[in-house]
Structures are given as C-alpha cells and as structure tokens.
C-alpha angles and dihedrals in degrees: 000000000000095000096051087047093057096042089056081057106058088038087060099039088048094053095042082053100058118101122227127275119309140139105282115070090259110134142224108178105235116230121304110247129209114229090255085065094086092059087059087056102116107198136154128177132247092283095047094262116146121248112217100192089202086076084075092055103144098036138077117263121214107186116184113185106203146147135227087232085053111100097187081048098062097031085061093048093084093051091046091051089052089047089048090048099048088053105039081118096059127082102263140105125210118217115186106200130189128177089221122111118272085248093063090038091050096045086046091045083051103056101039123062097223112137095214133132104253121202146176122242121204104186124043112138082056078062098053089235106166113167128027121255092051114162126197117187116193123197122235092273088059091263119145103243097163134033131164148158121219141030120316130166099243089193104068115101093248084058106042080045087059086048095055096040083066076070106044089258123138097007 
C-alpha cells in the first residue's frame, strides 16, 4: 500500500514538474477534461462542414490541435503520419485540427504530402488549450484517456502503445 502511495506521488510530482510545449520531449499534462469535454469540441471540415465527433462513436479518436506558424507542430506531422500508417488496421481515426483560417490549412495541406483529416477548430480557448501541439486521445465510448502539451514522436513503440490502450489493446 506504501509503495503504491508512494508511486501516485512521484507520478504526480513528476507531472506538476514538466515545462509547455516546446520543442524537446519534455512534458506539461494539458487540462483534465470531463467526458462531457469531447461534446464542446467545435470542428468543420475544410469545406465548413461541421464535425460531429460522435459520429466516431466506436473508434478511437486522436485529435492533434496544431498551426502552420508552429515549428514543434510541424516537426511532429511526419511522426503522426507514420503512427497513423502502422495502425491503419486498427479502429481509430486521426483529426488534425488548427485554429488558423481554411485558407492557411488548405495552402499547408497543399504543400506537404501528409495523408491526414484536416480540420478547423473554432474554439479553442473554451478548450483551455494552452500550447500548441496539444493531443487528445478518446477512447471508443467518446472518454478523454490521453491528453498532453508539447512535441512527442507518436511513432515510437511507447507512444503507439498510449494510442491502443485507448482500445483496450496491449494492456
């Protein structure tokens, strides 16, 4: 019992010790959400087209806010394709979401190769976003189960581990 106590401790010390995003691989947990979190998520498509992510309902849900200015953005895109392409089999979908203007998310989608949903958010100071990259992962029944500032390399296998788990795979 000790032990565990003390384990909850470091894990939270450690958490409440990690800088913003930047561009290391240093770590500051983004806001915990309630489940209800995902249903305040305000996204169209390219087209203006609203995203209801409860159409998704079933699947996982990897959502990585971003911007074309941001440089740890962009460094992560090409991770995030090769995490997306090593489980295409799986049940998830990938939504990459900026707060820029279609225009801007079009022009960017344009001049790099990756094969992602791209989508506009509208809102996301409602969202306490507070540092771009910022990833939320949802489970299949729509509850927050990941959520993080800063650069990571969503291809390595301790990170497409974070992203199964979301499924109940490789507990």
């Amino acid at each position: 019992m000790r032990i565990l106590l003390i384990k909850h401790i470091v894990i939270l010390a450690c958490g409440f010790g990690m800088t913003a995003c930047n561009n290391t691989e240093t770590k500051k947990p983004a806001v915990v959400y309630t489940d209800t979190a995902i249903k305040k998520i305000s996204l169209t498509d390219l087209e203006n087209n609203p995203i209801r992510l409860k159409q998704y309902q079933g699947k996982i849900i990897f959502l990585n806010f971003w911007a074309t200015w941001c440089k740890p953005c962009k460094e992560e895109m090409p991770s995030i394709a090769s995490a997306q392409d090593r489980l295409k089999n799986e049940n998830i979908i990938f939504i990459l979401a900026s707060p820029e203007n279609v225009d801007e998310i079009e022009a960017f989608k344009k001049n790099n190769p990756y094969n992602f949903q791209y989508a506009h958010v509208e809102n996301t100071e409602e969202l306490n976003i507070q540092a771009l990259p910022t990833t939320f992962i949802y489970d299949t029944n729509g509850v927050l189960v990941f959520s993080e500032m800063g650069f990571r390399k969503w291809d390595e296998e301790s990170n497409l581990n974070i992203i199964q788990k979301a499924a109940g795979n490789n507990e």
